[in-house]
N, C-alpha and C positions, 0 to 999 in steps of 0.2 A: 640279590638274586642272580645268580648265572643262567642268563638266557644262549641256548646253542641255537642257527640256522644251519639244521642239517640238511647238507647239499649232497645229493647222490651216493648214498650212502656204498653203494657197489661200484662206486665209479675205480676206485682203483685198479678193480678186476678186468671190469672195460677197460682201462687204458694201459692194462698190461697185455689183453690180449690183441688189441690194435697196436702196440712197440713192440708186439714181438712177430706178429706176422707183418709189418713192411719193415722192420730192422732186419730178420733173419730172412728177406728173401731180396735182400739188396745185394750186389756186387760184392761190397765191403761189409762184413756183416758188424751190424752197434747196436747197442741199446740204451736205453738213458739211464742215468746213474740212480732215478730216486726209485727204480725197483729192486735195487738193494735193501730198503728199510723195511722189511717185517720185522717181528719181535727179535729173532735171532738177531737178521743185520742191524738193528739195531744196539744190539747187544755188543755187538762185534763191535761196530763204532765206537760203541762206549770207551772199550776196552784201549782200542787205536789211541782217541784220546790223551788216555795216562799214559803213551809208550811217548820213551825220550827223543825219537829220533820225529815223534810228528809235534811240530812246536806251534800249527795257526791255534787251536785253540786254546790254549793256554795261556798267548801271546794276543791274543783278540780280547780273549776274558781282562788281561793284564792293561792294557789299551781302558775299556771301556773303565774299568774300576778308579783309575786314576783320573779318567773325560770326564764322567760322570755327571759332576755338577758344571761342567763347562759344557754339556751338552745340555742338558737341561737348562742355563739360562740364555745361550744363543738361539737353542729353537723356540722358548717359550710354550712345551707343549702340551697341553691338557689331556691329551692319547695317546697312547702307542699302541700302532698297528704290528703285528708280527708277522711274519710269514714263515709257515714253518717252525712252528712255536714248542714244538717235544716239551723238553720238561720245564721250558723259560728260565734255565739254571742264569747264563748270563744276561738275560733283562730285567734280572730281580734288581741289579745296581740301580740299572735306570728306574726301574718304576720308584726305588727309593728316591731317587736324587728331583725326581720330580715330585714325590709324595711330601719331601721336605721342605721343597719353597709352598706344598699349600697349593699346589695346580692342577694333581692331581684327579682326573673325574672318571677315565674308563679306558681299557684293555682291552683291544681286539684281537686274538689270537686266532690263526688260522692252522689249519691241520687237517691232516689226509684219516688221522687217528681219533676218532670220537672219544675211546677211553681214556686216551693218553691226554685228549683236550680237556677233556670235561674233570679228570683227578687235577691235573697241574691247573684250571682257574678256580677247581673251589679252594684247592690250598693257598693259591692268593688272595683268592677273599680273605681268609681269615687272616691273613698277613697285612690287606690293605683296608679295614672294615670300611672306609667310604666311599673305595670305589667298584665303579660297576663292572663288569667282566659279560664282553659280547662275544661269545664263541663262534665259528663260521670252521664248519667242517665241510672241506673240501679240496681240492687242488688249487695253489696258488697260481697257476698256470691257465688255469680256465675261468675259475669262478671268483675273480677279482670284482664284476657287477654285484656280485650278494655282498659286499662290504655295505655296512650302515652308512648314513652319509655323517662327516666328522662332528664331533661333541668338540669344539671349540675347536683351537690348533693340534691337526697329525701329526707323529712321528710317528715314519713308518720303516721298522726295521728289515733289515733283510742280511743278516750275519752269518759269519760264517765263511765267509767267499763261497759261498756259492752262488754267487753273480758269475762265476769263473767257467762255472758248467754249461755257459752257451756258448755256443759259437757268435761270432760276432756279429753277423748281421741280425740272430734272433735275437742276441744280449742287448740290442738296439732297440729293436721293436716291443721287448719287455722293458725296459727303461720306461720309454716313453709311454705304456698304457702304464706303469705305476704312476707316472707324473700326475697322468689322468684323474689318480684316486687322494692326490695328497690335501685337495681341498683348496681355500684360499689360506695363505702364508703358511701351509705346512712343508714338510721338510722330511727329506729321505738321508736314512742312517744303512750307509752299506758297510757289509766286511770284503775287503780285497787283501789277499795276497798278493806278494811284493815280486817281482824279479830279481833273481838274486844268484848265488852259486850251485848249478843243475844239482853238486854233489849232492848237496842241503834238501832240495825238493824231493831228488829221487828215494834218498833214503825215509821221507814221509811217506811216502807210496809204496813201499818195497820193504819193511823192515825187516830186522835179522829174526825176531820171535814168530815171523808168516804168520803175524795177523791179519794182515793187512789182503795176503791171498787168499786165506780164509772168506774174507770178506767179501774178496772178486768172487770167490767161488760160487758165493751166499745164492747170487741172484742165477743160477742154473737151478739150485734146488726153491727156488721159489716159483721158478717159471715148471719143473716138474709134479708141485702141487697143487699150484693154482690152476694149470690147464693140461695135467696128465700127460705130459713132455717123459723121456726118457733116457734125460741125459744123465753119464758119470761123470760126473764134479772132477772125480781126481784125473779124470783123463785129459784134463785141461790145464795148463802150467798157467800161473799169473806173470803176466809182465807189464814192466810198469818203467817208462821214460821222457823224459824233456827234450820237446821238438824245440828247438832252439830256434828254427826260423819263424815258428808261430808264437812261440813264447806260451807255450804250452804245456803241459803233463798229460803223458795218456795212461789209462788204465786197459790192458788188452786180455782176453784170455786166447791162450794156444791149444792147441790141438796135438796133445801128441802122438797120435796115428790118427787113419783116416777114421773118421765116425761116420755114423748114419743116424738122425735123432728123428723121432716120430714126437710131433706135437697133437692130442688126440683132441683139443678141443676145438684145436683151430685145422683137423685133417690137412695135416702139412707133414712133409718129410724133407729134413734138412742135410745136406752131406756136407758134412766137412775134410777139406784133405789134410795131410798130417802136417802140421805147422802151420795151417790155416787158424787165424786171427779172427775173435768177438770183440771189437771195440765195446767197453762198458763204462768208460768215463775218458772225458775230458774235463782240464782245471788250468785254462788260464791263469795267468800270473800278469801282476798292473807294473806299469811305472804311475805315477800322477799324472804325466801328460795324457797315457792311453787313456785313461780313467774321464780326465777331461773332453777327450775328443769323443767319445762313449756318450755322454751326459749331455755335449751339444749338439750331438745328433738326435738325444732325447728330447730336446729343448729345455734342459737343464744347464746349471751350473754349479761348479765348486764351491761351497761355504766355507769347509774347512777341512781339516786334514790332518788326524794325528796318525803318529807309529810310535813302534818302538825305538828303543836306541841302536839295536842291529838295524832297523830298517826292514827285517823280514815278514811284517803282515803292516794294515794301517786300517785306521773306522776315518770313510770321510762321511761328511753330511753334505748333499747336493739339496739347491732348491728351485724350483721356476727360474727360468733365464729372464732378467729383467730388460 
């Protein structure tokens, strides 16, 4: 049986209109990256995805598939926790590699997406008929207390590098409330992106087919439906660069003349001058050392650590600092 705990079910609505009224009326105007994902931006991702010049997922997938079973006999884990769980395309390895030593028992997946939660764990059920699938719809951000307490040993994912999209003192502070959730001897599986040659990163951000500004654009027409805003998308050029002193990638959008945007839910009117900047993502990039010093400020530690043979993405597994 698939059981969901649905957690605020409008909460997304709320917390797009609380990031967009103290995002857009700060100095430097930003918003967070995960109001990109409606059906479109997610569509758009998709797309991102299978372009040649964006190489983490592919390279993460390629990672996990070959771990697989080295991840599963290191953690020993009877669960996996997901965060951020869409269509679970790359934790079907894992949940196999754990279904096949027989440890197998239940699936936590979490999601902002009810429909998208509730189709991707009944299709694992019937992929896994013995185990249970506990669904938790809501932001991983907030409602990490609605997590059930662990069915033997956690694995708790969190792929993808998007560990990358905090800034570092919050990527700290999230760390360590994940430790909080991992149980006793459970175990955290992150995806990080690697520091490497800006060229490499920028053209993931930037492609030549402008999906990718497409995508920056996504979250102006999301923020115009969900709270009756009046911005033109096309009046805003994407740009996309590696700050080299913070070992960073930004996602910005421009302004190319001045605007005036009226947000009608939140009785807000925003000016922008011409080449005036919306920060809409940041994405960190690891070495192992950053990574380590990250995890002992969480009160973690490294267990292990693969990549690929370029070196450009890596899945480590952190667990409780002994």
């Amino acid at each position: 049986m698939v059981t969901l705990d649905c957690v605020l079910v409008d909460t997304a609505e709320r917390t797009l209109a609380e990031d967009v009224l103290d995002g857009l009326t700060r100095p430097l105007k930003e918003l967070p990256p995960k109001h990109f994902y409606d059906a479109r931006g997610s569509e758009l991702f998709d797309a991102i995805c299978e372009l040649p010049e964006y190489y983490p997922t592919r390279t993460e997938r390629a990672i996990l598939t070959q771990r697989a079973e080295e991840i599963a006999s290191l953690t020993e884990a009877t669960e996996l926790v997901e965060l951020g769980s869409g269509s679970a395309d790359k934790t079907r390895v894992l949940l196999t590699a754990i279904d096949e030593i027989g440890a197998l028992r239940r699936y936590v997946p979490i999601d902002v997406s009810e429909s998208a939660l509730r189709a991707s764990a009944e299709r694992l059920m019937g992929e896994y008929p013995g185990m249970a699938v506990h669904g938790l719809v809501g932001d991983f951000e907030r409602h990490l207390d609605r997590l059930p307490d662990p069915d033997g040993t956690r694995l708790m994912c969190f792929l993808g590098g998007t560990i990358g999209n905090f800034t570092p003192g919050t990527r700290r502070r999230f760390l360590r409330n994940l430790g909080r959730h991992l149980g006793d001897d459970g175990h955290l599986l992150l995806g990080v992106d690697l520091v490497k040659d800006p060229r490499i990163i920028e053209a993931a951000y930037d492609d030549s087919a402008g999906v990718t500004a497409e995508f920056n654009r996504n979250v102006l027409h999301v923020i115009n439906r969900e709270l009756g805003a009046d911005f033109v998308p096309e009046a805003f050029d994407h740009v996309a660069f590696f700050d080299t002193e913070r070992e960073w990638i930004e996602m910005r959008l421009r302004a190319r003349s001045p605007q005036v945007v009226h947000v009608t839910a939140l009785d807000l009117t925003v000016k922008f001058a011409a080449r005036e900047e919306l920060r809409t993502e940041i994405s960190a990039k690891f070495t192992r050392r950053r990574l380590q010093r990250d995890l002992a400020a969480a009160g973690m530690q490294l267990a292990a650590w693969f990549t690929d043979d370029d070196e450009r993405f890596a899945v480590a597994i952190a667990s409780a600092a002994g």
